[in-house]
C-alpha positions, 0 to 999 in steps of 0.5 A: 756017231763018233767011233773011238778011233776016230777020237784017237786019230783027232787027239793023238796028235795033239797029245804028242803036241803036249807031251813035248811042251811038257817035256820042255817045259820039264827040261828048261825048269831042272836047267834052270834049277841047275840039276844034274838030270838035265846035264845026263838027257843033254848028254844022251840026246848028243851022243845018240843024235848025229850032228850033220855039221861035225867037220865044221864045228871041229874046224871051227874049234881048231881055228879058234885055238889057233888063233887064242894061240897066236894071240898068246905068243904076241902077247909073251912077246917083248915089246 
């Protein structure tokens, strides 16, 4: 006979499984609709997750502005 841990430990898994589709699908619905909700938990999951490849994004947005700012003074330049 099947003890009620035993069922637990079989479906505990696959409920976490849910749980995060239902999140999702939950947060791909208010992003679409536009609502601030989604904005707010985008937020907190970026201030409270590291991101492993910060030196690299800010280079990478330094560069870019560099590179818009040479683009601009070529630009103002007379021809």
């Amino acid at each position: 006979m099947i003890t009620l841990t035993e069922v637990g430990t079989i479906l505990l898994p696959w409920g976490i499984i849910m749980l995060i589709f239902f999140i999702g699908f939950k947060l791909v619905s208010w992003a679409k609709k536009q609502n601030s909700a989604a904005y707010v938990f985008g937020a907190m999951v970026q201030m409270l997750v590291p991101d492993p490849y910060v030196e690299r994004t800010i280079q990478l947005v330094q560069d870019n502005k560099k590179t818009a700012q040479k683009q601009k003074e070529r630009e103002r330049e007379p021809k």
